[in-house]
VEXDREN-2710 file (C-alpha; in Angstrom, 1 decimal):
% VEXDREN-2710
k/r/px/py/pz
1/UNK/-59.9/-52.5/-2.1
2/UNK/-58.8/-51.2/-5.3
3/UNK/-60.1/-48.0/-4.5
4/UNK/-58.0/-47.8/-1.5
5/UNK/-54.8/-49.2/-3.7
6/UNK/-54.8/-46.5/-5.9
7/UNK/-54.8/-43.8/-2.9
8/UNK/-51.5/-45.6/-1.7
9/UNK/-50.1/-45.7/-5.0
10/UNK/-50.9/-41.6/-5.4
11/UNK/-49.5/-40.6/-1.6
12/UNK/-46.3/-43.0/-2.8
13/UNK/-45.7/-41.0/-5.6
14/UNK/-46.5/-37.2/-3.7
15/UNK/-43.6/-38.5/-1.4
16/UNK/-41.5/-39.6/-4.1
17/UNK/-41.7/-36.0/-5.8
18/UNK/-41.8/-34.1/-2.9
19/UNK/-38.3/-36.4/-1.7
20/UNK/-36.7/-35.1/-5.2
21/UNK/-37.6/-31.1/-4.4
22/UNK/-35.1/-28.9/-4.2
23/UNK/-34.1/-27.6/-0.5
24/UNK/-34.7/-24.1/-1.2
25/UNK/-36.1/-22.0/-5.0
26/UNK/-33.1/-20.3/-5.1
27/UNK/-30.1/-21.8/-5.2
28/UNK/-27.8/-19.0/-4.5
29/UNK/-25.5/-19.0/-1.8
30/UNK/-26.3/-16.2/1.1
31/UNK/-23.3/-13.8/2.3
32/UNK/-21.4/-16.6/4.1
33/UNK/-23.0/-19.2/3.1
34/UNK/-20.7/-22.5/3.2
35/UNK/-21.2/-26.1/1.5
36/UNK/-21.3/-29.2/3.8
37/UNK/-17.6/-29.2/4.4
38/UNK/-17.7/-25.8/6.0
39/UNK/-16.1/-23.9/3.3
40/UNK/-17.1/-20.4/1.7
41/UNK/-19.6/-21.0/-1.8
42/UNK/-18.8/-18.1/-4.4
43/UNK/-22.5/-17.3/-6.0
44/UNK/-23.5/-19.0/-9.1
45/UNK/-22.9/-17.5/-12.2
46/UNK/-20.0/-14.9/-10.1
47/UNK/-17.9/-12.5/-12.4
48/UNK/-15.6/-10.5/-10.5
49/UNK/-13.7/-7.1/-12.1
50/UNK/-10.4/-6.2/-9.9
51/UNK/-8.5/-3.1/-9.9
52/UNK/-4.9/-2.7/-9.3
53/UNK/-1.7/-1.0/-10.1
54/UNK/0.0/-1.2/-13.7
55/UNK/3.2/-3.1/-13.5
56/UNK/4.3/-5.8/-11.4
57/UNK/1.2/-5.7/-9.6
58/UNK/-1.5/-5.9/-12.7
59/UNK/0.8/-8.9/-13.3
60/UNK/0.4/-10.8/-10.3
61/UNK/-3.4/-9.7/-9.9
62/UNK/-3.7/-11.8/-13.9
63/UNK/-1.8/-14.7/-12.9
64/UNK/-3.7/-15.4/-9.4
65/UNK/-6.8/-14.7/-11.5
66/UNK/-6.2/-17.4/-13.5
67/UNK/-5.2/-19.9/-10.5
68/UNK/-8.7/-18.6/-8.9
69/UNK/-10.9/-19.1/-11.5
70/UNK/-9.5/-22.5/-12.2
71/UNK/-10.3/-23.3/-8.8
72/UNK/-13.5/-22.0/-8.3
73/UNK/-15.0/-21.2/-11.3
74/UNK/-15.2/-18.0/-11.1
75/UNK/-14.3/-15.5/-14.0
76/UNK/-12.4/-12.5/-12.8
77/UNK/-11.8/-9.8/-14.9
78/UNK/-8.3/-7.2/-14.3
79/UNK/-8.6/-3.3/-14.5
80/UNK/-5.7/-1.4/-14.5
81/UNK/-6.5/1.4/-12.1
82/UNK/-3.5/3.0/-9.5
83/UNK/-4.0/1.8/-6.1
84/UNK/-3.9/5.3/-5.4
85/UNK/-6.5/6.3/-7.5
86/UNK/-9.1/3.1/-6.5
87/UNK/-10.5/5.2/-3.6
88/UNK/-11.9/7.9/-5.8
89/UNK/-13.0/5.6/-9.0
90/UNK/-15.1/3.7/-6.3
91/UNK/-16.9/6.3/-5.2
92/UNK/-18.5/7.5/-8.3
93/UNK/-18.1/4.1/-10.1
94/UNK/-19.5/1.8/-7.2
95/UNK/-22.8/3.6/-7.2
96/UNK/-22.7/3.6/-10.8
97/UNK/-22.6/-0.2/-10.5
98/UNK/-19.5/-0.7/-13.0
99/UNK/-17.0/-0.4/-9.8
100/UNK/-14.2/-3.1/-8.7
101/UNK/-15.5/-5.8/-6.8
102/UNK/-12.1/-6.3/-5.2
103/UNK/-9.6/-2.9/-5.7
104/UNK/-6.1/-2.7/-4.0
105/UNK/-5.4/0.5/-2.2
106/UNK/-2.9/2.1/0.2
107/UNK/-3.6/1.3/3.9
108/UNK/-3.9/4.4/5.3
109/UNK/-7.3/5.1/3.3
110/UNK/-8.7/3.0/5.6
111/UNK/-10.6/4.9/8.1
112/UNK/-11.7/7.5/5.1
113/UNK/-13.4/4.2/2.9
114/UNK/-15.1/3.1/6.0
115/UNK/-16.2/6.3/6.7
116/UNK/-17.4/6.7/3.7
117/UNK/-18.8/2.9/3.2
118/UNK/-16.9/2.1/0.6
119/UNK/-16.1/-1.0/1.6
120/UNK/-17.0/-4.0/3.4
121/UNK/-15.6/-5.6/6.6
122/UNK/-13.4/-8.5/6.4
123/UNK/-15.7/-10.4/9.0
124/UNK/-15.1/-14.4/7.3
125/UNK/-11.1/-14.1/7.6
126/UNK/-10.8/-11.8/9.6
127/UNK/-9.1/-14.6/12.1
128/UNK/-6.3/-15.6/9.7
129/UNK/-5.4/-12.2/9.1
130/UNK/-4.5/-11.7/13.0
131/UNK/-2.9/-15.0/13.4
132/UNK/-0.9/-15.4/10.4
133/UNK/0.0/-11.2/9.8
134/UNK/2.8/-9.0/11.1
135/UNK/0.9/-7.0/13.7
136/UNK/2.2/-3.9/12.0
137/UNK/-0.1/-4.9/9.0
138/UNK/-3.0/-6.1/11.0
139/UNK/-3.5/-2.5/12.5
140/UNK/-3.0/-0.9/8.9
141/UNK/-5.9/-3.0/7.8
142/UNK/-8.0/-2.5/11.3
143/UNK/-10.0/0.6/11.6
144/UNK/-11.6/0.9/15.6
145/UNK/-10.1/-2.6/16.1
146/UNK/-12.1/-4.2/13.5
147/UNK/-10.7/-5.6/10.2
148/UNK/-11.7/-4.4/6.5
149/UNK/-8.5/-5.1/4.3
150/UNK/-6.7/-7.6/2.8
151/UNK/-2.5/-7.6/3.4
152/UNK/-0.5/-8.1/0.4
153/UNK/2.6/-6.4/0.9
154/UNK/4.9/-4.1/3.3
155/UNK/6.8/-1.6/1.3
156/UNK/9.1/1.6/2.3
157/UNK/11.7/3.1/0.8
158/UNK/15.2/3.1/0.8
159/UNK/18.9/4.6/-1.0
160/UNK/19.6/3.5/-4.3
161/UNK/23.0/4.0/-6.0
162/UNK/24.6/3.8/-9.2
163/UNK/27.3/1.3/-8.8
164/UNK/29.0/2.6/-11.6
165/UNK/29.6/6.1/-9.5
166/UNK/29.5/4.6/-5.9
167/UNK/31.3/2.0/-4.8
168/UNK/30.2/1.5/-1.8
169/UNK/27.1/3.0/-0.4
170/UNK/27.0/5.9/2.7
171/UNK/26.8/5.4/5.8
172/UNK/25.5/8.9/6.9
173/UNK/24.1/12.1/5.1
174/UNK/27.5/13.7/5.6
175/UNK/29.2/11.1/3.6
176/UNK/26.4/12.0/0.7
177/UNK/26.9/16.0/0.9
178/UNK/30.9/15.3/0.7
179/UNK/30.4/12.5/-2.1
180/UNK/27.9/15.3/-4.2
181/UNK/30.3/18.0/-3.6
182/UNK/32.8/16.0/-5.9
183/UNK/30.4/14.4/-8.1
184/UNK/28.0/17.4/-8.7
185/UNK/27.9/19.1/-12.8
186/UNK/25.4/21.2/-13.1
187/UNK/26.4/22.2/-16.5
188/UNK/25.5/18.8/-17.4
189/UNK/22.3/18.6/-15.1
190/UNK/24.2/15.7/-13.2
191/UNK/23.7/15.3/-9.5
192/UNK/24.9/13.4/-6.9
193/UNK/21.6/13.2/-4.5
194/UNK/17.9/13.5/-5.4
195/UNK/14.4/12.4/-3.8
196/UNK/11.7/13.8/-4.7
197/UNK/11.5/16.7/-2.5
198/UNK/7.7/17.8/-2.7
199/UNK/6.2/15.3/-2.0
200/UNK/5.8/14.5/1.8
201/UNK/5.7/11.0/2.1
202/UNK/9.4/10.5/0.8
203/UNK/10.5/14.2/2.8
204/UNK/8.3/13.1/6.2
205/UNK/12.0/10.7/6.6
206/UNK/13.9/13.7/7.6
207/UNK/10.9/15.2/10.2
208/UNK/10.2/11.8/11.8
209/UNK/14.0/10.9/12.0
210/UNK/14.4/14.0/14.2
211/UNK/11.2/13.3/16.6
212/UNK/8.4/14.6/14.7
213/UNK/4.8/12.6/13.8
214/UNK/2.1/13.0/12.2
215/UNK/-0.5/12.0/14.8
216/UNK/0.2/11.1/18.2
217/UNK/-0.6/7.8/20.1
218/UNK/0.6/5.6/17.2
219/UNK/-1.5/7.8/14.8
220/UNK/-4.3/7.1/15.9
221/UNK/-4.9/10.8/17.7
222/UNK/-5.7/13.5/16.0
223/UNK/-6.0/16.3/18.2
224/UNK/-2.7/15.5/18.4
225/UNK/-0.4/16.7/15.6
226/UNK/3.4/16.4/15.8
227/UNK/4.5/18.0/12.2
228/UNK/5.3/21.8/13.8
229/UNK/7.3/20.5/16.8
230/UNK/10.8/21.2/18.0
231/UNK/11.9/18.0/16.7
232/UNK/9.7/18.2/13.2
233/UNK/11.3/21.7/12.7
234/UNK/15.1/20.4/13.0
235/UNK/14.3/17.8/11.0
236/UNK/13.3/19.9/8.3
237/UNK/15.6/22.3/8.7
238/UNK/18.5/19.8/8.1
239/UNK/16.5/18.7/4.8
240/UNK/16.5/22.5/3.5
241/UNK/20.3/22.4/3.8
242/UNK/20.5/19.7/1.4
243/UNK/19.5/22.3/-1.7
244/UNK/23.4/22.9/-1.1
245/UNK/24.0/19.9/-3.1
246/UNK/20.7/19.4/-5.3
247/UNK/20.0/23.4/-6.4
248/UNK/17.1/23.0/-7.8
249/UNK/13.1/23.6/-7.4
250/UNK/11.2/21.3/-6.0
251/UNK/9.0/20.2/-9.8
252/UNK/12.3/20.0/-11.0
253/UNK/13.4/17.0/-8.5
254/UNK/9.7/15.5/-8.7
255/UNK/9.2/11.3/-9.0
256/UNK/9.2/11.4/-12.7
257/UNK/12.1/14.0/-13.1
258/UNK/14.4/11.5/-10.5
259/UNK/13.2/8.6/-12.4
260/UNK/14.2/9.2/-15.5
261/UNK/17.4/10.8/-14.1
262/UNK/18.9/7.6/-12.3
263/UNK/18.3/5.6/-15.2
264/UNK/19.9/7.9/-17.4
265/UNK/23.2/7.7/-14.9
266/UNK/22.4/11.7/-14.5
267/UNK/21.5/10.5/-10.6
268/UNK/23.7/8.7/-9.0
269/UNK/22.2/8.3/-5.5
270/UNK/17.9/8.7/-5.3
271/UNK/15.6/7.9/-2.9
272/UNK/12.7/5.0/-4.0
273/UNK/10.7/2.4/-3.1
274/UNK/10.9/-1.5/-4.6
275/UNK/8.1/-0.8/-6.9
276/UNK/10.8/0.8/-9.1
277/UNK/14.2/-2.1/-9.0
278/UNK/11.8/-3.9/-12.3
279/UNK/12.0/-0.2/-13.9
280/UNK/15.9/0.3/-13.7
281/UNK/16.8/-3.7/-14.2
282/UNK/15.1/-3.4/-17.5
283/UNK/16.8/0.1/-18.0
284/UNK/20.4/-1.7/-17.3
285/UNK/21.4/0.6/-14.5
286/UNK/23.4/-1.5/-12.3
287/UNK/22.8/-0.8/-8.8
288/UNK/22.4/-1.4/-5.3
289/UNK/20.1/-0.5/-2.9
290/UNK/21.0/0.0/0.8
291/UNK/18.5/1.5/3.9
292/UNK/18.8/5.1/4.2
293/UNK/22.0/6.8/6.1
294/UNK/22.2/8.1/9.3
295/UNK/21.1/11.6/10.0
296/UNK/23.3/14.5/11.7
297/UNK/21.7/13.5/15.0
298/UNK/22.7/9.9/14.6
299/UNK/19.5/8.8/14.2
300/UNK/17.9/6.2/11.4
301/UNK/15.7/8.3/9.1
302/UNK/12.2/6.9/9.9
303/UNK/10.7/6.7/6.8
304/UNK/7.2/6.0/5.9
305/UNK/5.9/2.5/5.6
306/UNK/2.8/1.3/4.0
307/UNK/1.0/-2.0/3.3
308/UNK/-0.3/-2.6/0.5
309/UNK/-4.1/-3.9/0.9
310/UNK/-7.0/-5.2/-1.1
311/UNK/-10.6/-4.2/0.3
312/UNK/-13.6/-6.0/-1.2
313/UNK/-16.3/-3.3/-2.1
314/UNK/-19.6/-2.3/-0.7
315/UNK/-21.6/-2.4/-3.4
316/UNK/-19.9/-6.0/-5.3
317/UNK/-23.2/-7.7/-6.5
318/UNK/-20.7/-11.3/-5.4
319/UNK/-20.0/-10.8/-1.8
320/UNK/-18.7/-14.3/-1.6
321/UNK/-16.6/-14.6/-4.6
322/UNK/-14.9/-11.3/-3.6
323/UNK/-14.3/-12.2/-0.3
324/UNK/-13.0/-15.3/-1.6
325/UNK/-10.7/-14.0/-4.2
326/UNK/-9.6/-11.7/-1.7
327/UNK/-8.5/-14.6/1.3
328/UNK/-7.1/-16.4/-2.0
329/UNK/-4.7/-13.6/-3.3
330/UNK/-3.6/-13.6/0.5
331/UNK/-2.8/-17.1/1.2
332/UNK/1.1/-17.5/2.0
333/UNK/1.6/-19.3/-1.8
334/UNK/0.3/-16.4/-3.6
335/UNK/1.9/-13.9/-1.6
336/UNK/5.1/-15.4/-2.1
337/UNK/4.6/-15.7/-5.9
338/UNK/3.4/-11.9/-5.4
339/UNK/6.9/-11.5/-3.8
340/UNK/9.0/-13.2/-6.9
341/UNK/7.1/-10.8/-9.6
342/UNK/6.9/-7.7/-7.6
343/UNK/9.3/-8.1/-4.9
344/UNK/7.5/-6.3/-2.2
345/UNK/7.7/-8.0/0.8
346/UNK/4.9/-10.1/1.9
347/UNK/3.8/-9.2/5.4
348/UNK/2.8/-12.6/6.8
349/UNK/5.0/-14.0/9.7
350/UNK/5.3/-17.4/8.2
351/UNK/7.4/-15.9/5.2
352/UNK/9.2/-12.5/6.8
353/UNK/12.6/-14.6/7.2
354/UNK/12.2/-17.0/4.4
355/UNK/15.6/-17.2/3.0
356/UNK/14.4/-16.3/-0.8
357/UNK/13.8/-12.6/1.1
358/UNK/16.3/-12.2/3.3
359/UNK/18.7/-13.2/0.7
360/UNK/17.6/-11.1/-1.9
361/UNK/20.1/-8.1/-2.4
362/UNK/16.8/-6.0/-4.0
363/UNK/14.4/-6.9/-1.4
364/UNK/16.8/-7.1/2.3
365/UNK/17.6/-4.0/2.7
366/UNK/13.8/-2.5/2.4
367/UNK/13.3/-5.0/5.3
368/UNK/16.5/-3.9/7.3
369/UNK/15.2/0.0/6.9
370/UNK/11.5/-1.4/7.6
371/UNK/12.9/-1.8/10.9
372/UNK/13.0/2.0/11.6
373/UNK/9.7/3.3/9.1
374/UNK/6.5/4.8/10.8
375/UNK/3.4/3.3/9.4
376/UNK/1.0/5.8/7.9
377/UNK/-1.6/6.7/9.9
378/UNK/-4.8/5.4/8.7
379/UNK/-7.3/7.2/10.6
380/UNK/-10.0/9.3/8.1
381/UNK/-8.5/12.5/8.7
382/UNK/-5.1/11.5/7.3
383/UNK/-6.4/12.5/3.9
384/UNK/-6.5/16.4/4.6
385/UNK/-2.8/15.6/5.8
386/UNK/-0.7/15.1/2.6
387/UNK/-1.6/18.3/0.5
388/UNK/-0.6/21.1/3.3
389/UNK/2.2/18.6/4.1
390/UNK/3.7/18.6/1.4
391/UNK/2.9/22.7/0.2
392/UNK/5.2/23.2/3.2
393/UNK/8.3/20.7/2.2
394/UNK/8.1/23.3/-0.9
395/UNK/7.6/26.5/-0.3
396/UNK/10.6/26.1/2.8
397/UNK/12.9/24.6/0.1
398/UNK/11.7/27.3/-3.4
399/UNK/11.0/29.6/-1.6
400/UNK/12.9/29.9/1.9
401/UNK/9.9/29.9/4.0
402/UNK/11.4/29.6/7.5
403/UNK/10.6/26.1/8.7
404/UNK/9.1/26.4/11.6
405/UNK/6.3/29.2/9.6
406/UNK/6.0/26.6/7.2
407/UNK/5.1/23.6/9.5
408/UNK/2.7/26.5/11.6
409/UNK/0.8/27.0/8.5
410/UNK/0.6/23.3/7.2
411/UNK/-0.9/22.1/10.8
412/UNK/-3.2/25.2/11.1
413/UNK/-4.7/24.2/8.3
414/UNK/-5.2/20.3/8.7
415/UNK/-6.5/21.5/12.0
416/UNK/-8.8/23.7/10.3
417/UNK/-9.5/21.4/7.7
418/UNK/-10.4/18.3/10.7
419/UNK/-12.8/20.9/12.3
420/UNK/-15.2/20.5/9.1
421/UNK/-14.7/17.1/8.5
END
C-alpha cells in the first residue's frame, strides 16, 4: 500500500510541475503575434531607432516617442536624418544592421524601396489606413494595390508674401509681373517674385497647370510620359518669360538663396511649402500665405503634392514594435498633435475639416491649393525623373534652350534611362 502511495504522491507532483511550465521556451512574440485581447505584443527587450527630418518633424517624432514608450515599454531612440535622404542611408545602413527601424520618407519612393526591399508591407494596419485615409494618400502609400507606408501628412506648396510689401495677395501671374515691375531693385538685389527655378518639383506647377504630366494613367504608366507635350511646352514657355522680372540664373534663385531672401524682406512674394511658416515666424517676417495665382490660360497651377510617410524597414530586428510605433504615430491624436507642431496637414478624413485646420490662416490655404496639386507619381521609375527634369527647367531659363529641345532631351533620356532599369 505504501508502495503504491508514494507513486501517487510522485505523478501528483510531475502534474503539478508540468501544470506550472511555460507554454512555449521562448517567450518572444512572433511577427503578429497578439496577447489574449487581440492586440499587437511589441518583442521583449524592443529598442527602436527612428529617422526623420530636422525641425518640426524631429520634434514631433521625440514627443510621440515619449507617449509610445510610456505606453508600451518600448525605448525608441530619434535620428535626425532628411526624409529625403532615409532612402539611401537604408540601403547601405540596413544591411549594415545600424539602419532605422521606422524612417519617414517622401511617398513617391515607394515603388523604388519595394523594389529594392527596403521595406516591409503594412499587412497588420493596412485596414485602417483605407478606411480612415484620404484616398489620395492611400494610393501614395500603395504600390500594385498593396499597402507599405504609414500617412503622416499631405503637403504642397503655395504663394507667400511679405505683408509689409503686399497688401493683398495676386490673383493671377499678371498681377505678379505688373506688381515686380514696380517693386523690382536690382541694385539692391531686391525682387518682387522668386521660386526656386531649378528645381522641378516647385517649376513642374507651370507644366502641369498647362496640361502636361509626368506619367500618364494617374502616374502609374510609364510608357507614357507627358513632360515634352504641346501643353508641357506652353507651360514652360510661360515660366521662361518670367526671367523678365527675376533676371537671374537659376543657382542664384535656388531654395536656400530664396530662403534667406524673404526673410531678409529682399523677396517679397516666394514660392514654399509649410515646412518653412516655423522658419519665417521665428525670423519676424510677417506674412501671408495664399494658393498660387492663376495662370495666362486661366487655369490653377497644379502643383505637386506629396505625403509624407513612414515605412517600417526590412531588416528592423523588432518587427512588431516598429509596426506598432508606426500605427501609433498615425492614430488621429498624434497626427493632430503632428499638425499643431508642424502644421502639415494630416491626411486622415476624420480631421481634413476639423476647424483648428480650416481656420488656420498658415495651414488653409495649402489645403484650398491641395485641391488642384498632382500627386507625385510613385512608381520606381520616378527616380530617374527628377535630375533630367529639372537639367531642362535650367538650361531653357540660363541658357535659352528652346523649350520644346529641352523637354525632348529630358524625356529621351528618362526613356533611356527606364530601358536599363
Amino acid at each position: 500500500m505504501k508502495k503504491y502511495l508514494w507513486l501517487i504522491l510522485i505523478l501528483v507532483i510531475f502534474m503539478t510541475f508540468t501544470a506550472c511550465a511555460p507554454e512555449s521556451q521562448s517567450s518572444t512574440p512572433q511577427p503578429g503575434e497578439v496577447n489574449k485581447d487581440g492586440k499587437l505584443l511589441p518583442e521583449p527587450g524592443a529598442k527602436l531607432l527612428v529617422w526623420e527630418s530636422e525641425g518640426p518633424e524631429g520634434e514631433f517624432i521625440q514627443y510621440a516617442a515619449k507617449k509610445f514608450t510610456e505606453k508600451y515599454g518600448v525605448e525608441v531612440v530619434y535620428e535626425p536624418v532628411t526624409h529625403t535622404d532615409a532612402p539611401g542611408k537604408l540601403a547601405t545602413d540596413g544591411p549594415a544592421g545600424i539602419g532605422a527601424d521606422v524612417f519617414a520618407a517622401p511617398h513617391d519612393k515607394t515603388g523604388e524601396l519595394v523594389a529594392s526591399g527596403l521595406i516591409q508591407e503594412n499587412d497588420l494596419f493596412a485596414d485602417r489606413i483605407r478606411n480612415e485615409f484620404m484616398q489620395g494618400a492611400v494610393d501614395a502609400v500603395s504600390f500594385q494595390g498593396v499597402v507599405y507606408g504609414y500617412p503622416t501628412g499631405i503637403e504642397t506648396y503655395a504663394l507667400f508674401y511679405n505683408k509689409e510689401y503686399v497688401k493683398e495677395p495676386p490673383k493671377t501671374y499678371q498681377d505678379i509681373v505688373e506688381f515686380a515691375k514696380e517693386f523690382n531693385d536690382l541694385a539692391s538685389n531686391r525682387f518682387g517674385f522668386m521660386w526656386d527655378v531649378g528645381n522641378a518639383y516647385y517649376s513642374h506647377s507651370f507644366v502641369a497647370g498647362y496640361g502636361g504630366y509626368v506619367f500618364g494613367k494617374g502616374g502609374t504608366d510609364k510608357d507614357d510620359i507627358g513632360l515634352n507635350s504641346k501643353e508641357a511646352v506652353e507651360g514652360a514657355k510661360f515660366l521662361v518669360s518670367l526671367k523678365e522680372i527675376l533676371p537671374l540664373k537659376s543657382d542664384d534663385t535656388n531654395y536656400q538663396v530664396m530662403d534667406g531672401m524673404f526673410k531678409e524682406g529682399k523677396a517679397a512674394m516666394i514660392i514654399n511649402g509649410p515646412w518653412a511658416v516655423r522658419g519665417y515666424q521665428e525670423a519676424g517676417v510677417d506674412f501671408g500665405i495664399a494658393p498660387l495665382p492663376l495662370l495666362p490660360n486661366g487655369e490653377h497651377p497644379a502643383s505637386f503634392s506629396g505625403v509624407r510617410t513612414m515605412f517600417v524597414s526590412a531588416y528592423t530586428k523588432y518587427p512588431n514594435a516598429a509596426k506598432l510605433f508606426a500605427d501609433f504615430i498615425t492614430s488621429e491624436e498624434m497626427l493632430l498633435k503632428r499638425y499643431e507642431i508642424t502644421k502639415q496637414i494630416p491626411p486622415m478624413k476624420s480631421l481634413m475639416n476639423a476647424d483648428i485646420i480650416k481656420s488656420d490662416l498658415y495651414a488653409a490655404p495649402f489645403l484650398e491649393q491641395a485641391q488642384f496639386a498632382v500627386p507625385m507619381p510613385s512608381i520606381p521609375q520616378m527616380g530617374v525623373v527628377w535630375e533630367p527634369y529639372a537639367r531642362a527647367f535650367q538650361v531653357m531659363w540660363n541658357d535659352g534652350v528652346d523649350p520644346q529641345k529641352a523637354l525632348d532631351e529630358a524625356v529621351q533620356t528618362i526613356k533611356d534611362a527606364i530601358a536599363i532599369q
